[in-house]
VOLO-349909 format. One line per 2 residues: number of its first residue (from 1); their letters; for each residue x, y, z of N, C-alpha, C. Coordinates in nm, 4 decimals, m for minus. Layout:
% residues N
NUM	a	X/Y/Z/X/Y/Z/X/Y/Z ~ ...
***
This chain:
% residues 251
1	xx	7.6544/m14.7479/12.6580/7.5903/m14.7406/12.5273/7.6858/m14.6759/12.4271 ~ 7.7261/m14.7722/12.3491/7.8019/m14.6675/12.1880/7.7213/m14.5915/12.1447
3	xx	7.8280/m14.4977/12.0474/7.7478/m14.4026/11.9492/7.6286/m14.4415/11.8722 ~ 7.6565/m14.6116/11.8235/7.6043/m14.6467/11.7346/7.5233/m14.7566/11.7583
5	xx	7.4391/m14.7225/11.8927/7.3740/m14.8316/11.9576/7.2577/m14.8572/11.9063 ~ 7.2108/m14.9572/11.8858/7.0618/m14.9855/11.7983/7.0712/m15.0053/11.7000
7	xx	7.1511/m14.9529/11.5698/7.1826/m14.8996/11.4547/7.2232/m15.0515/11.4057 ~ 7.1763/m15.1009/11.2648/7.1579/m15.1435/11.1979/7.2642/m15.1066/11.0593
9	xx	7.3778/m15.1698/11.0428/7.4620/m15.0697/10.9169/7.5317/m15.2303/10.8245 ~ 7.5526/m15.1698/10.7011/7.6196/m15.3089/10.6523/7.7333/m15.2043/10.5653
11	xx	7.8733/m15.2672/10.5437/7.9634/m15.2317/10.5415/8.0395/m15.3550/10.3772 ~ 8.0074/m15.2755/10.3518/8.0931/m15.3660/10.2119/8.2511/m15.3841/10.1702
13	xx	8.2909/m15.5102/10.1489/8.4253/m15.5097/10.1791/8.4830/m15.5306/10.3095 ~ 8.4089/m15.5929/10.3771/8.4558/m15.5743/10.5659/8.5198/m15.6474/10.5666
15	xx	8.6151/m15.7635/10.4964/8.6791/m15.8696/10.5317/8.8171/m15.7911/10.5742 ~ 8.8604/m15.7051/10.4877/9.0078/m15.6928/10.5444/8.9949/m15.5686/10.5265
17	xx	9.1235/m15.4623/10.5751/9.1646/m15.3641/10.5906/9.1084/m15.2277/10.6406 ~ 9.0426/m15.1380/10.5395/8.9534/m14.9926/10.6340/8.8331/m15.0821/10.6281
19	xx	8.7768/m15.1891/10.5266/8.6526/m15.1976/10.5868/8.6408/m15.2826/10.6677 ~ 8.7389/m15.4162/10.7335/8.7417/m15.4749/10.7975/8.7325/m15.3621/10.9751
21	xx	8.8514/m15.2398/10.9651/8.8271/m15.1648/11.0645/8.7020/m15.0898/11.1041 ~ 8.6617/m15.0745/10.9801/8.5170/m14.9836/11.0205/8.4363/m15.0800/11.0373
23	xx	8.3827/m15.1956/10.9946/8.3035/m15.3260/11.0611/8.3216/m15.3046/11.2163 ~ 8.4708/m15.3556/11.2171/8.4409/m15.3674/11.3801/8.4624/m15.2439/11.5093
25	xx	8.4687/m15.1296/11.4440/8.4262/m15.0353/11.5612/8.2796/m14.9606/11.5272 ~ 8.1880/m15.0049/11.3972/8.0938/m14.9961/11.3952/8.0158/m15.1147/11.5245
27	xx	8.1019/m15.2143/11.5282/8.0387/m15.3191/11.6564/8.0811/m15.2664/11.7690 ~ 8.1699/m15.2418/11.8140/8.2104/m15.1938/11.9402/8.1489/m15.1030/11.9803
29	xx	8.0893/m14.9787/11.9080/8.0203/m14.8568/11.8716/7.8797/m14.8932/11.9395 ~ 7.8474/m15.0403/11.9422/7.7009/m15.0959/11.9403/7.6092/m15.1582/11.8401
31	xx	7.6454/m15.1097/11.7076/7.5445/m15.1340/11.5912/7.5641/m15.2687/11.4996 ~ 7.4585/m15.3597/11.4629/7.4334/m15.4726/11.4610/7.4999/m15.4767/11.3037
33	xx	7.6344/m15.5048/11.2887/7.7018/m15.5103/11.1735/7.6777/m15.6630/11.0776 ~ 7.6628/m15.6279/10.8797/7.6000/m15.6753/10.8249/7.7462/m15.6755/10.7271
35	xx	7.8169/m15.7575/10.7390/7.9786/m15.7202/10.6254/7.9851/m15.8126/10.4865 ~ 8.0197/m15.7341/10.3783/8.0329/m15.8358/10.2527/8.1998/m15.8418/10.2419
37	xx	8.1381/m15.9669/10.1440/8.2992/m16.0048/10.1190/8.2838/m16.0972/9.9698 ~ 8.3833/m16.0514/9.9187/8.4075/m16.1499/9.7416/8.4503/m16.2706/9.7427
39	xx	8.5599/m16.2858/9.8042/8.6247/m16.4510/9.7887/8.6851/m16.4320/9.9446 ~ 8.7217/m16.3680/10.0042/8.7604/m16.3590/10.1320/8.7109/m16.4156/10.2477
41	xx	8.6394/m16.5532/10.2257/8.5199/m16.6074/10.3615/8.6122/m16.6216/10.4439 ~ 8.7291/m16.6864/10.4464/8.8119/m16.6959/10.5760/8.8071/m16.6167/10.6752
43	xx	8.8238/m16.5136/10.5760/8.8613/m16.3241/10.6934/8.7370/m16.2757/10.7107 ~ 8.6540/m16.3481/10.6482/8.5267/m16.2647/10.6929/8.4574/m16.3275/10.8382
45	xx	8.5218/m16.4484/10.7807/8.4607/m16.5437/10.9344/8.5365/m16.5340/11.0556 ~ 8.6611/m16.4673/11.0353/8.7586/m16.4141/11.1443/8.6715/m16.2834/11.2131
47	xx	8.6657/m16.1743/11.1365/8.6033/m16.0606/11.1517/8.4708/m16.0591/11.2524 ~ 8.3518/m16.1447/11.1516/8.2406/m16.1993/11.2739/8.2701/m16.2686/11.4102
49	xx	8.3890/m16.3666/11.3974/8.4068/m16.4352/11.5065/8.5039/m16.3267/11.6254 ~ 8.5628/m16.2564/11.5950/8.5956/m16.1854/11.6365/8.4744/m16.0377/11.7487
51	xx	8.3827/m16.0245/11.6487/8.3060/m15.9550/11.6904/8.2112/m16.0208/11.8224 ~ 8.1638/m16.1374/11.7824/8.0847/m16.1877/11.8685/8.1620/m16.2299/11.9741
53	xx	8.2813/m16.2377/11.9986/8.3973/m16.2780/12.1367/8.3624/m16.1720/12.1773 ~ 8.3664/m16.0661/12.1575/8.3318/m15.9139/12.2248/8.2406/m15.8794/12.2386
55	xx	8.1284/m15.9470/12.2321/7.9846/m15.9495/12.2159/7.8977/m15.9007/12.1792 ~ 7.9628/m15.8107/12.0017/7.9190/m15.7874/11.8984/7.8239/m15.8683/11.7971
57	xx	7.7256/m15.8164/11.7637/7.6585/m15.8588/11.6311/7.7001/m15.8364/11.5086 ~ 7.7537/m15.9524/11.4179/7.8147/m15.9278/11.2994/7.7861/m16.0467/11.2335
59	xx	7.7775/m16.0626/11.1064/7.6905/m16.1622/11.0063/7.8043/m16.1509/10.8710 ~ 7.8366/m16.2008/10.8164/7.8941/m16.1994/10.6856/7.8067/m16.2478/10.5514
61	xx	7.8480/m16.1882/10.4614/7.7636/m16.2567/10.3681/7.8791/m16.2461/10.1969 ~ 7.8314/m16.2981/10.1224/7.9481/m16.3474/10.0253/7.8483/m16.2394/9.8925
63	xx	7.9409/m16.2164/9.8143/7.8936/m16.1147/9.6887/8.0039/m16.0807/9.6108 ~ 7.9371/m16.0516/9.4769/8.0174/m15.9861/9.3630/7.8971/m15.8750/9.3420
65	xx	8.0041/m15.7416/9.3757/7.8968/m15.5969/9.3045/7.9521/m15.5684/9.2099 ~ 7.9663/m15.6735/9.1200/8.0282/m15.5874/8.9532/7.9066/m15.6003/8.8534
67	xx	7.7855/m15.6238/8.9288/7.6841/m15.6377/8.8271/7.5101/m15.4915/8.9077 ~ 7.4043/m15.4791/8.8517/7.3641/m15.4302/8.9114/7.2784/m15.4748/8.9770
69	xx	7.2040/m15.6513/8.9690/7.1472/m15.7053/9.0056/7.2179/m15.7662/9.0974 ~ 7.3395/m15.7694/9.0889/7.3945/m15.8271/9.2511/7.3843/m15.7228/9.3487
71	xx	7.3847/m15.5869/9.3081/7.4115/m15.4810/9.4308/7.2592/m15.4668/9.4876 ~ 7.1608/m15.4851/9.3768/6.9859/m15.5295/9.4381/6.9919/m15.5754/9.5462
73	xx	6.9948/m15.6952/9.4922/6.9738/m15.8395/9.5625/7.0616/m15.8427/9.7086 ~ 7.1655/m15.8042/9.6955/7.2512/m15.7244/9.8374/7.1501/m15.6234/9.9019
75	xx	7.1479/m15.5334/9.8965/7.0256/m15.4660/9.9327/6.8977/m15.5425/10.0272 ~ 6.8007/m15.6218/9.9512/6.7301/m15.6684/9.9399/6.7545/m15.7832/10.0594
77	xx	6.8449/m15.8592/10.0678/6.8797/m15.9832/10.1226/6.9267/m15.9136/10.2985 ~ 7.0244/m15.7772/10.2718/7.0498/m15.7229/10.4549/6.9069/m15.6619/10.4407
79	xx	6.8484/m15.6237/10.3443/6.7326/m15.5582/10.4885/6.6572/m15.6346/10.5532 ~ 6.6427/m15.7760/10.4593/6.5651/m15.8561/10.5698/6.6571/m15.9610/10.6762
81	xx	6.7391/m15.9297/10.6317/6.8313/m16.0315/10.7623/6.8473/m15.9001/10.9136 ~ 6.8395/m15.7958/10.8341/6.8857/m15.6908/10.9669/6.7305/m15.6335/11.0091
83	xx	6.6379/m15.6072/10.9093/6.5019/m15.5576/10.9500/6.5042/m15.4476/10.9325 ~ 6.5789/m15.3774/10.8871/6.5899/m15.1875/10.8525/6.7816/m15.1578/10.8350
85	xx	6.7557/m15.0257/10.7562/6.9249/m15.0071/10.6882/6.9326/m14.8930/10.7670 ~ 7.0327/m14.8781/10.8814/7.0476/m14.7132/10.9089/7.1489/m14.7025/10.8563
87	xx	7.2750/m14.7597/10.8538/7.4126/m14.6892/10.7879/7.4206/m14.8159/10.6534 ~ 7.5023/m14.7706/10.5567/7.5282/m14.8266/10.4587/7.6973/m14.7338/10.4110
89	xx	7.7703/m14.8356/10.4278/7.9027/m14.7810/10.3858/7.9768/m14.8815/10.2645 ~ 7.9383/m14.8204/10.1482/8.0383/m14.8564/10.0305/8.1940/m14.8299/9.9862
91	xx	8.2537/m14.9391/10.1022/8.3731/m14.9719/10.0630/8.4684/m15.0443/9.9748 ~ 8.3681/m15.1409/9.9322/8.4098/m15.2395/9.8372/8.5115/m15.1896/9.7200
93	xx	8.5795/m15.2493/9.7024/8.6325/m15.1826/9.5913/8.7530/m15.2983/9.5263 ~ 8.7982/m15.2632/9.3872/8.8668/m15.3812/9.2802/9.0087/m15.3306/9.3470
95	xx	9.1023/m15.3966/9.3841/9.2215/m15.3846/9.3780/9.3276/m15.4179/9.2536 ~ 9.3691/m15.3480/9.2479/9.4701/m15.3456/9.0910/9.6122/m15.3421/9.1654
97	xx	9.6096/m15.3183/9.2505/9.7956/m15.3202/9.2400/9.8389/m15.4399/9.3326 ~ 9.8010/m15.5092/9.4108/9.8511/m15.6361/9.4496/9.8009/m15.7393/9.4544
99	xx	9.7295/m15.7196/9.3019/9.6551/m15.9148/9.3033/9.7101/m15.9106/9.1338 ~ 9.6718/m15.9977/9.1041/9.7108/m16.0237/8.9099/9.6788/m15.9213/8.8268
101	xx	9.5442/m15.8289/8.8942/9.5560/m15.7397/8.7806/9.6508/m15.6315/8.7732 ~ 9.7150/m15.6300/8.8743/9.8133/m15.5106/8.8875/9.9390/m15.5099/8.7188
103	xx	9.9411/m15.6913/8.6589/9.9976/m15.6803/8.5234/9.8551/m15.6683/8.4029 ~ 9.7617/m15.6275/8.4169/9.6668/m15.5754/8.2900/9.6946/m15.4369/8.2580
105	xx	9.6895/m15.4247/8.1360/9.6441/m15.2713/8.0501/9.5697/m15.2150/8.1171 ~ 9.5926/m15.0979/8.0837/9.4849/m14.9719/8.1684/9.3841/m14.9876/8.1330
107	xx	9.3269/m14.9848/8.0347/9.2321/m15.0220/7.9756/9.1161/m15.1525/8.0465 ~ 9.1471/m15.2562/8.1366/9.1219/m15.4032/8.1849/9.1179/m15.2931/8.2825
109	xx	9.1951/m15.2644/8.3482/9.2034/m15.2306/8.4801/9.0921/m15.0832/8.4938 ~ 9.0895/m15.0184/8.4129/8.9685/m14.9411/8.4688/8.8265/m15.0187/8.4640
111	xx	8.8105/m15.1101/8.3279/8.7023/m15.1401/8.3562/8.6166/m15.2344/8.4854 ~ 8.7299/m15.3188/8.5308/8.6915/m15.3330/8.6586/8.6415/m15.2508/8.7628
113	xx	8.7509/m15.1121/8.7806/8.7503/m14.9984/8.9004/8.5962/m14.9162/8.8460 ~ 8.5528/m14.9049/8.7579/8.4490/m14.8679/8.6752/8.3276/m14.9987/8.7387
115	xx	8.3097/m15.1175/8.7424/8.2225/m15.1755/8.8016/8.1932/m15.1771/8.9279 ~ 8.3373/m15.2298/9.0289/8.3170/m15.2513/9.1254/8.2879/m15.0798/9.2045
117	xx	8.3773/m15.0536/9.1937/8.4270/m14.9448/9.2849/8.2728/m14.8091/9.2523 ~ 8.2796/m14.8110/9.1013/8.1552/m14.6659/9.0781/8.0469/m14.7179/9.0655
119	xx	8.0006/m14.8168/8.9727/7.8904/m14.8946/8.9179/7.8225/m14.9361/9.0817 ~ 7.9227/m15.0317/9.1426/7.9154/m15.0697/9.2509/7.8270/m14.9936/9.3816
121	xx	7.9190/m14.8575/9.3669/7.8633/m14.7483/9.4680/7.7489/m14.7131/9.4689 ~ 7.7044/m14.6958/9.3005/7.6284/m14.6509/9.2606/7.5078/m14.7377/9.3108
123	xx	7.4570/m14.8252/9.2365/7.3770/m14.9278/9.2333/7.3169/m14.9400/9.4363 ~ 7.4465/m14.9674/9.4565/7.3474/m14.9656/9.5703/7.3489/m14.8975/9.6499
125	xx	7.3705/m14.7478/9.6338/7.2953/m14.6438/9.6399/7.1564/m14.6360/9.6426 ~ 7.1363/m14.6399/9.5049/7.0000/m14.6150/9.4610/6.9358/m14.7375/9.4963
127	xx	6.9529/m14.8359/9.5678/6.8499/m14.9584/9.5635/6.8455/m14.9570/9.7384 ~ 6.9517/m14.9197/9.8120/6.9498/m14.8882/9.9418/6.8364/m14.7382/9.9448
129	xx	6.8421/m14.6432/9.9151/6.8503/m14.4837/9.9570/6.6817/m14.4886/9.9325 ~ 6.5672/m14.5749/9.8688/6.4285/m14.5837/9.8748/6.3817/m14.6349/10.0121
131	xx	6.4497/m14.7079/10.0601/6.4551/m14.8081/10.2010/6.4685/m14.7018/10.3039 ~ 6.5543/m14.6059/10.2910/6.6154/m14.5428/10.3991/6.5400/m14.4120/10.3993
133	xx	6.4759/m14.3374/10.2629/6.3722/m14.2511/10.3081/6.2279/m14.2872/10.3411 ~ 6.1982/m14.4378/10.3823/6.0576/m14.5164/10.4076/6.0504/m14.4891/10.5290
135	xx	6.1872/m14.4958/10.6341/6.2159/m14.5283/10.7368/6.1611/m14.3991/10.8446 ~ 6.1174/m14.3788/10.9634/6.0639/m14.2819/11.0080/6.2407/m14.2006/11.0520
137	xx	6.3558/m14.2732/11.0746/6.4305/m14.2142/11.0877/6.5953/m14.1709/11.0044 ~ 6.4899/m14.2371/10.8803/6.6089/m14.2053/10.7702/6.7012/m14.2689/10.7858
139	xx	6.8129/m14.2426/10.7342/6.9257/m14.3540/10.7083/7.0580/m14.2425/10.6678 ~ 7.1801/m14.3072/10.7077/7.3230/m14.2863/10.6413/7.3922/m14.3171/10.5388
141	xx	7.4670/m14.2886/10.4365/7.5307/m14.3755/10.3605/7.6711/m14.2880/10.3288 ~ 7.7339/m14.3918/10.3528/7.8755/m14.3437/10.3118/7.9527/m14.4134/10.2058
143	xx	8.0075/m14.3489/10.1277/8.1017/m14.3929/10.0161/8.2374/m14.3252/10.0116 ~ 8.3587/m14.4514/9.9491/8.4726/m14.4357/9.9622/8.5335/m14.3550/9.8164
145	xx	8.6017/m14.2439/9.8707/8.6797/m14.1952/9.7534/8.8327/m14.2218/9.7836 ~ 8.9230/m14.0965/9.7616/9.0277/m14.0749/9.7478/9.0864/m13.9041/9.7943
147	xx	9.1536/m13.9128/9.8723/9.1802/m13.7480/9.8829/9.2787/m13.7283/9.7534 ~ 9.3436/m13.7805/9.7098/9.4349/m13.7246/9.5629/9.3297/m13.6772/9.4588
149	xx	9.2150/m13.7360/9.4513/9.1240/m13.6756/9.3506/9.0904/m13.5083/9.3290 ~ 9.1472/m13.4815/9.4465/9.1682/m13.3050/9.4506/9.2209/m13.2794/9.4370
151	xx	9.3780/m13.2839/9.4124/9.4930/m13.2605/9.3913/9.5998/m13.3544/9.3128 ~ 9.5862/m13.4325/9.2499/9.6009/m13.5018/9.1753/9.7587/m13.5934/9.2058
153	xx	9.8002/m13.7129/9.1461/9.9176/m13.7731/9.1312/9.9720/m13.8184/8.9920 ~ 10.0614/m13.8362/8.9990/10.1531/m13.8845/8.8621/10.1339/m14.0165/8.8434
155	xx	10.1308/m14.0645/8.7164/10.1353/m14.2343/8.7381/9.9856/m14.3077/8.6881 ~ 10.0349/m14.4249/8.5763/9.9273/m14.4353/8.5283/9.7789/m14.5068/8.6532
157	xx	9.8422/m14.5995/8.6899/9.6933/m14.6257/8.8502/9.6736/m14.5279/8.9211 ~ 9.7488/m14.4360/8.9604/9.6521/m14.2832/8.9997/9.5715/m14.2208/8.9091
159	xx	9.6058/m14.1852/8.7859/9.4903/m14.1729/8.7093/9.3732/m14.2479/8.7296 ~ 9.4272/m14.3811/8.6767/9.2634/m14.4359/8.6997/9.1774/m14.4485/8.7905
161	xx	9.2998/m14.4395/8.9048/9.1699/m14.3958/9.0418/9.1326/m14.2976/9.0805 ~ 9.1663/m14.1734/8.9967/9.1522/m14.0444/9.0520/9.0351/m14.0404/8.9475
163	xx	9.0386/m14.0732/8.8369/8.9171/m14.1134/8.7162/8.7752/m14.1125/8.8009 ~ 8.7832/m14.3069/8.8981/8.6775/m14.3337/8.9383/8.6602/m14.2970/9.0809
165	xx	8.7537/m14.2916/9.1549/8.7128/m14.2079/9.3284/8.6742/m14.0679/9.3012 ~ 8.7282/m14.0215/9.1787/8.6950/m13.8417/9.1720/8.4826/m13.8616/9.1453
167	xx	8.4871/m13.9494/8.9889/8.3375/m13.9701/8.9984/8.3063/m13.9856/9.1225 ~ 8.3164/m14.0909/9.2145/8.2114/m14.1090/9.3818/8.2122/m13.9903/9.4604
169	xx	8.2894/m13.8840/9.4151/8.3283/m13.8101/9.5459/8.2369/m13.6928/9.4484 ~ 8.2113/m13.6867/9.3268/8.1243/m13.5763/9.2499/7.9584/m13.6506/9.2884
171	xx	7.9687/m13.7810/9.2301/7.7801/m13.8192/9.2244/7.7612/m13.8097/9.4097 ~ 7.8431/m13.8472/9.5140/7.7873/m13.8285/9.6740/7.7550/m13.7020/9.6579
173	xx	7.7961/m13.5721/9.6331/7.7668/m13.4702/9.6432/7.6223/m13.4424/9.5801 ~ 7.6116/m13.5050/9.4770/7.4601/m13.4517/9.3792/7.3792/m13.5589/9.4739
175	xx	7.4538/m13.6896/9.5428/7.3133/m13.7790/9.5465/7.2718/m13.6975/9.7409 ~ 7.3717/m13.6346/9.7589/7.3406/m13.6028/9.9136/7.2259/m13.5208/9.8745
177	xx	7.2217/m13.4020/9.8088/7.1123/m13.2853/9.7852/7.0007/m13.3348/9.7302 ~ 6.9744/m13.5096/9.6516/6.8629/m13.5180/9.6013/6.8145/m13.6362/9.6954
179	xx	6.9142/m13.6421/9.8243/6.8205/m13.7686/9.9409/6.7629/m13.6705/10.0193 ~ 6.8390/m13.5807/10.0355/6.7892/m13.4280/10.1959/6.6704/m13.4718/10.1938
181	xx	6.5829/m13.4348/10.2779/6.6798/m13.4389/10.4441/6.6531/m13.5911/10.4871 ~ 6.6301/m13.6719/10.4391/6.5799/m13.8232/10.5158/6.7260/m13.8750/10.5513
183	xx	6.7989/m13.8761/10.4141/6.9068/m13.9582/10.3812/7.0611/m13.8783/10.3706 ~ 7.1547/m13.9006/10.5044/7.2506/m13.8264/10.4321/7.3981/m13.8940/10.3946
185	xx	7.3779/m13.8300/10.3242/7.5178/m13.9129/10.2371/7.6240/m13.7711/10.2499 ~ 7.7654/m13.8424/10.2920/7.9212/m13.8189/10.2985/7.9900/m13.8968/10.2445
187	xx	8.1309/m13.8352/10.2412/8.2227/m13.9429/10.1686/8.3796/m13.9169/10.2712 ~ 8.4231/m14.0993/10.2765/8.5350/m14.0793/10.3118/8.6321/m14.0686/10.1994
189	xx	8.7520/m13.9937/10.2255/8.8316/m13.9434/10.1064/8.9486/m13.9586/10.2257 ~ 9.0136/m14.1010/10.2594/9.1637/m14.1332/10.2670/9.2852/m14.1267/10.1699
191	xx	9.3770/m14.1017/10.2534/9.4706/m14.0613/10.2014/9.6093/m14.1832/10.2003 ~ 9.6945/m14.1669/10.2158/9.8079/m14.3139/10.2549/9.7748/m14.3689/10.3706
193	xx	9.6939/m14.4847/10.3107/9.6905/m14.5623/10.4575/9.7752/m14.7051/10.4748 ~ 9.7895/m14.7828/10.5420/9.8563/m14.8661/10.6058/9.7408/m15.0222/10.5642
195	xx	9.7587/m15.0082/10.4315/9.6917/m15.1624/10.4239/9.7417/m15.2666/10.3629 ~ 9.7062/m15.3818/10.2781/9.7882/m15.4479/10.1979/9.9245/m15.3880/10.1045
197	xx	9.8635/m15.2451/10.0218/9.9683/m15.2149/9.9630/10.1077/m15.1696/10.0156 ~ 10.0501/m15.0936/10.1843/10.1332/m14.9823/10.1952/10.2656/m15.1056/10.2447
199	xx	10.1933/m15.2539/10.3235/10.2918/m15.3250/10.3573/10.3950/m15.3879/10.2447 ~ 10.3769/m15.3376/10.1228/10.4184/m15.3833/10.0179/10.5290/m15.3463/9.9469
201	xx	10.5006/m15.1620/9.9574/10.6039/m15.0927/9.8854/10.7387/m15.1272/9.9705 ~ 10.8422/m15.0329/9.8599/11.0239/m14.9996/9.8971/11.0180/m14.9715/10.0308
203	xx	11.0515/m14.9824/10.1347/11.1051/m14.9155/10.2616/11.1381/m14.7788/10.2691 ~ 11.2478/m14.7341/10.1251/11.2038/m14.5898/10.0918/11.1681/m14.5118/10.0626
205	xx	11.0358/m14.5629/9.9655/10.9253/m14.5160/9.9160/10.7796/m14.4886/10.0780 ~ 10.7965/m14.5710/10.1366/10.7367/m14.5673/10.2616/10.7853/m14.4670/10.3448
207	xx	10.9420/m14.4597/10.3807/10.9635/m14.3526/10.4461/10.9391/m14.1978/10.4122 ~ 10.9795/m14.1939/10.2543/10.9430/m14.0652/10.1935/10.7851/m13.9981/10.1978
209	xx	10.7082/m14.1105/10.1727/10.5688/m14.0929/10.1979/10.5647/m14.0368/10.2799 ~ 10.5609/m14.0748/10.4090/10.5765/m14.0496/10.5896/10.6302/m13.8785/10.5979
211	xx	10.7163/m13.9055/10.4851/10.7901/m13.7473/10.5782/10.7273/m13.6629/10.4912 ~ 10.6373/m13.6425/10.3746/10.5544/m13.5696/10.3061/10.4460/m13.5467/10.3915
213	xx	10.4094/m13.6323/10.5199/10.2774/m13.6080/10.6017/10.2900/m13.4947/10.6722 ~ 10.2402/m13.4152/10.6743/10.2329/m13.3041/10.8159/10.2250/m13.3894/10.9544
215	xx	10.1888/m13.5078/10.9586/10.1644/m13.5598/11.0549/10.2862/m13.6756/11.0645 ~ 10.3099/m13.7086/10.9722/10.4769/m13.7677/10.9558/10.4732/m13.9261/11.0063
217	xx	10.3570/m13.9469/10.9475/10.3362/m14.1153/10.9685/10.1844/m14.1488/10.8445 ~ 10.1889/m14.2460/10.8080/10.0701/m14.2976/10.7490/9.9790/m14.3493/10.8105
219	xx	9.8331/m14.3404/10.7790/9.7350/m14.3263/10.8796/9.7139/m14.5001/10.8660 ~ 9.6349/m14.5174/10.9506/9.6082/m14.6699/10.9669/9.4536/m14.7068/10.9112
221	xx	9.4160/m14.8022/10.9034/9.2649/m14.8486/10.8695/9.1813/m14.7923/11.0436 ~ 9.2342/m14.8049/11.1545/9.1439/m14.6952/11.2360/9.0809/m14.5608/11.2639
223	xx	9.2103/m14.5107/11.1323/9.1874/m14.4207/11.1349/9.0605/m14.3314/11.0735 ~ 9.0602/m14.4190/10.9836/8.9345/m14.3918/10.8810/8.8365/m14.4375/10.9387
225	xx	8.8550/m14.5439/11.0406/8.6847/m14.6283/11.0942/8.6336/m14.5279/11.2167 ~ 8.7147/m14.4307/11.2554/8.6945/m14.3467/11.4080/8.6402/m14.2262/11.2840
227	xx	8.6629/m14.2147/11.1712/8.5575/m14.0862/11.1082/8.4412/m14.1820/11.0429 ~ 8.4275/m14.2644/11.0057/8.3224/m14.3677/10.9671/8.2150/m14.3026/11.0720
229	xx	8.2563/m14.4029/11.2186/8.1821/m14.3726/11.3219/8.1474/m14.2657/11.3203 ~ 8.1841/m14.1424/11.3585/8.1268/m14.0046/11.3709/8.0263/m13.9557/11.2292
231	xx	8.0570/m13.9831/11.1419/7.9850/m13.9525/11.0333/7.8749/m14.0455/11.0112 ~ 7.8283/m14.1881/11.0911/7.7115/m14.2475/11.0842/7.6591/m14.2243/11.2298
233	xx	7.6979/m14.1524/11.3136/7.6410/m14.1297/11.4363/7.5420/m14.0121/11.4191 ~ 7.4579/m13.9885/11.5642/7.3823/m13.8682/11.5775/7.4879/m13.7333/11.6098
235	xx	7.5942/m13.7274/11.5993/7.6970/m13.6367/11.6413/7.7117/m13.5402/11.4873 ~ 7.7069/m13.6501/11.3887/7.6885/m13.5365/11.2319/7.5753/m13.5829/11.1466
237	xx	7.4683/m13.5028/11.2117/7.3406/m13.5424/11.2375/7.3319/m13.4142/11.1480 ~ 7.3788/m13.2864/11.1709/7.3924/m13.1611/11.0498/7.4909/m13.1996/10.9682
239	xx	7.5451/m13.3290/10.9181/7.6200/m13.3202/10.7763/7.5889/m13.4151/10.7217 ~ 7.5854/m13.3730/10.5950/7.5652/m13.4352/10.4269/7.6260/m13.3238/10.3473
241	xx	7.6717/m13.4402/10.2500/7.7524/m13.3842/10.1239/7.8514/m13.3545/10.1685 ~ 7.9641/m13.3907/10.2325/8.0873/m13.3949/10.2860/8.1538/m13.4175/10.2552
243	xx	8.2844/m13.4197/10.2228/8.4004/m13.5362/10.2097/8.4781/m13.4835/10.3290 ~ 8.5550/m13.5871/10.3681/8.6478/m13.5589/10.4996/8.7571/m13.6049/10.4400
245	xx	8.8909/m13.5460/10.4261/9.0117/m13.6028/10.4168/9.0878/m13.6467/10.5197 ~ 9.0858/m13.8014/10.5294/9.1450/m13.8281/10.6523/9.2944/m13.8605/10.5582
247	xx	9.4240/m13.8055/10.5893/9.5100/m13.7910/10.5108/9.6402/m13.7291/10.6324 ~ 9.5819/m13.7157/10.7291/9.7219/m13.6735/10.8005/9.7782/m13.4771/10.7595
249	xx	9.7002/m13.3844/10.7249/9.6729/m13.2854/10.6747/9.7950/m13.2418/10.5385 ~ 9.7515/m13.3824/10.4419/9.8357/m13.3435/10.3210/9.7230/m13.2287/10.2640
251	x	9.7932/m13.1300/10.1752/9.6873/m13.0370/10.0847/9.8029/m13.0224/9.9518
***
């Protein structure tokens, strides 16, 4: 039996990278995984097919959360395909640095990171978190920040994400104290991880990174899905309002 046996969770963004990882050791874990995806059906249908070879439950479903009636209707559409929400992890998020918008004004580019990423979080938050205090055993929800939002970086796209991961990582905190005790909400707050971008940068911009780690490597998308797990399990069953820096112990 996994940690996360029985458990019912949908994972936004699961097609590729941390949420593609946390999808599938939320399956391995046991729990009947529910993954969105924007334009990514290929990888999403990899991901499910993948799961069910291992004889995981996993479902994909297609969405845009840049509106607030799509993050509803998301809501609305897994609880009746799954029958109850125990975990809910808002990963989704706008990428700006390796698709086209990475050449828009700051200006374009926050307002996206401002829909998807906060609006996004937000929304279905609040349209999940009524569902999950109905439930006789309450519910999880996790949302994605940033560990630089505490300590800040140089550079105009760190700003703007330190802008909108700093908001998710302030409203999880207010929304954990106003779900208590049914509903608890944490936040993951990664640090350099190993995903589309990191395969992207200089070779010596990568190495330098690395040797700034106390741990002297960049963490991977497992890394973040092995604190996922523990933080939607009965193991942090006493935590809400959290953030965890999975970061390799930068401070």
């Amino acid at each position: 039996m996994g940690r996360l046996a029985g458990l019912k969770a949908v994972v936004t963004g699961g097609s590729s990278g941390i949420g593609r990882a946390i999808t599938e050791a939320f399956a391995r874990e046991g729990a009947e995984v529910l993954l969105t995806y924007r334009v990514s059906a290929e990888a999403a249908r990899e991901v499910v097919q993948t799961i069910q070879a291992q004889g995981g439950q996993a479902e994909a479903l297609q969405v845009d959360l840049r509106t607030r009636a799509a993050c509803e209707a998301l809501v609305r559409e897994a609880h009746v395909r799954l029958g109850r929400l125990d975990v809910w992890v808002n990963n989704a998020g706008a990428d700006i640095l390796t698709t086209e918008a990475a050449g828009w004004d700051w200006e374009r580019k926050l307002d996206l990171l401002l829909a998807v990423d906060l609006k996004g979080t937000m929304a279905c938050c609040y349209a999940v978190a009524p569902l999950m205090q109905a439930q006789p055993e309450g519910g999880c929800i996790l949302n994605m920040s940033w560990d630089h939002v505490l300590f800040g970086m140089a550079g105009e796209n760190p700003q703007l994400f330190a802008a909108v991961k700093g908001a998710i990582f302030s409203f999880s905190k207010s929304l954990a104290r106003a779900l208590a005790p049914k509903v608890r909400v944490n936040v993951l707050a990664p640090g350099w991880i190993e995903t589309r971008f990191g395969a992207t940068v200089d070779p010596r911009f990568h190495r330098a990174v690395a040797d700034s780690i106390p741990l002297r490597r960049w963490g991977r998308p497992e890394d973040v899905a092995a604190v996922a797990v523990f933080l939607a399990s009965p193991e942090a069953a006493y935590l809400t309002g959290q953030a965890i820096l999975i970061n390799g112990g930068v401070i």
